[in-house]
N, C-alpha and C positions, 0 to 999 in steps of 0.2 A: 501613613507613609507619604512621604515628600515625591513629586513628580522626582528629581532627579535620584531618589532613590528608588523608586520604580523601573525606572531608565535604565540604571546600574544591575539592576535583577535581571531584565530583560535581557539586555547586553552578555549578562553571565550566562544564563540562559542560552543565547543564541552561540556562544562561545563555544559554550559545552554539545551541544549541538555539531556543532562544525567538529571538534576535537571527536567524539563517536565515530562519524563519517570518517574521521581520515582515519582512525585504528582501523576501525571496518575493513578500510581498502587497500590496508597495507599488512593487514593477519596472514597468514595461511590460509590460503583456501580448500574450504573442507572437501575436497576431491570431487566434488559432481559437474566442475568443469575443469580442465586445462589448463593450471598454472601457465600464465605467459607472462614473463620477466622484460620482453625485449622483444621490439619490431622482427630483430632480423632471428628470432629466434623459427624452428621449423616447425613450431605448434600454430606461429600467429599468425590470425584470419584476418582479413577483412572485410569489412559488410557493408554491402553496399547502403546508400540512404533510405531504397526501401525494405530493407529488414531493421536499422534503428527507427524509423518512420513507424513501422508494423507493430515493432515489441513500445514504443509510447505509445499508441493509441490502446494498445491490448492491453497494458496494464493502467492505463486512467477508465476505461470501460470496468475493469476486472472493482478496480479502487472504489468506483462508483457504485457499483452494483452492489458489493459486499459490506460498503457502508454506509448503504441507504436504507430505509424500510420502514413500512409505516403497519399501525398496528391493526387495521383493515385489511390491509395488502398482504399482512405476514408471509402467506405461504407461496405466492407467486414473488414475493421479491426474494424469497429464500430459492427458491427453484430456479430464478432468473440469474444469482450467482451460482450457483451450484454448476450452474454447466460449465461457466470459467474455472473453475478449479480441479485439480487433482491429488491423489495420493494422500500422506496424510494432515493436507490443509483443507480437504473434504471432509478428514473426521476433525480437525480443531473447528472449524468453521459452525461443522453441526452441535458442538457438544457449547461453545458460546452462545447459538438461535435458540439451544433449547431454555439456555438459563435468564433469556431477553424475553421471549416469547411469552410469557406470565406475565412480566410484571410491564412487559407493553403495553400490553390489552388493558392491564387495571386502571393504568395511567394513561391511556389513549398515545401512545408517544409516536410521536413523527420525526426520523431523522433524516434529513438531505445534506446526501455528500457531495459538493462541487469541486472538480478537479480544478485546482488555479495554473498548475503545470510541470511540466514532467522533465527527467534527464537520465540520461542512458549512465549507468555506471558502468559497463561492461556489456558487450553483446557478442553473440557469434548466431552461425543460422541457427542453433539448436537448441540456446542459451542463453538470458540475460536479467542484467539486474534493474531497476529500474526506480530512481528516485521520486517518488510521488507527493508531492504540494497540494494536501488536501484540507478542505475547507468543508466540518461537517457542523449544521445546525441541529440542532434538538430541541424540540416543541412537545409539550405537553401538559396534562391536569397535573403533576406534582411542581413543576414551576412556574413562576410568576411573570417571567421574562425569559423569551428563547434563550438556549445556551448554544455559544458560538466556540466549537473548539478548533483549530490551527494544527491540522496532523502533517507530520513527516512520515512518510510512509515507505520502504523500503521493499519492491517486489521484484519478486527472483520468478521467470517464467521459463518454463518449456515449450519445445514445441513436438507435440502433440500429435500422431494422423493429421498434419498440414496446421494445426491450428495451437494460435501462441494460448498455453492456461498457466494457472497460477497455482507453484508449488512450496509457496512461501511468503509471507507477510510478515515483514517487522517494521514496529510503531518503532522511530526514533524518538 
């Protein structure tokens, strides 16, 4: 394949990407927040900087923790996301460690996820989405060269007894 047909895949790629995002944010929303149409509408909030400040860090921590894990470490990095999430992204969560958890160990796998950066798609105090730019490595005995993958990561957080967790993950 020719660089500039690489280029053009990429491009499409990134294209279709962007085109997700915007259906995303222009759907229905599936009722667990507050349709708000319009500023002056009598639903719409505003947040101050440290509740958007609070819900990125909460969801680049949550990002990190849930896709990182090495196959030493299994049960305290699983324990270590676990507390950031709830409801049933507690049992997706557990029902994919249990299907990684094997074939970790066989293959010694080491994944580190680095957060490259974040953006608020919606927020209120009790509720928000959160665009995550994540950057996860994977190192182990079945390959020859780390595998670097480039995630978009879409998290939807609550807040919690005082504390932002996470009640949804979607891979863009």
């Amino acid at each position: 394949m020719t660089t500039q047909k690489r280029l053009i895949s990429v491009l499409a790629l990134l294209v279709l990407a962007a085109a997700v995002v915007v259906v995303w944010l222009v759907r229905e929303d599936d009722g667990s927040a507050a349709a708000v149409t319009s500023a002056a509408s009598t639903e719409a909030t505003a947040v101050s900087a440290e509740v958007r400040s609070a819900v990125r860090d909460a969801a680049a921590e949550a990002a990190t923790r849930v896709y990182s894990y090495g196959w030493e470490t299994l049960a305290d990095d699983k324990a270590a996301a676990r507390e950031l999430l709830t409801g049933g992204m507690l049992a997706q969560y557990d029902r994919t460690m249990a299907g990684v958890a094997t074939s970790s160990r066989r293959d010694h796998t080491v994944v580190t996820a680095e957060v490259v950066d974040t953006g608020v798609v919606t927020a209120s105090p009790a509720y928000a989405r959160v665009l995550v730019f994540v950057n996860q490595r994977t190192e182990g005995d079945d390959l020859d060269t780390p595998l670097l993958d480039l995630d978009r990561v879409l998290v939807t957080l609550v807040r919690t007894r005082g504390v932002w967790k996470v009640s949804e993950l979607d891979a863009l």
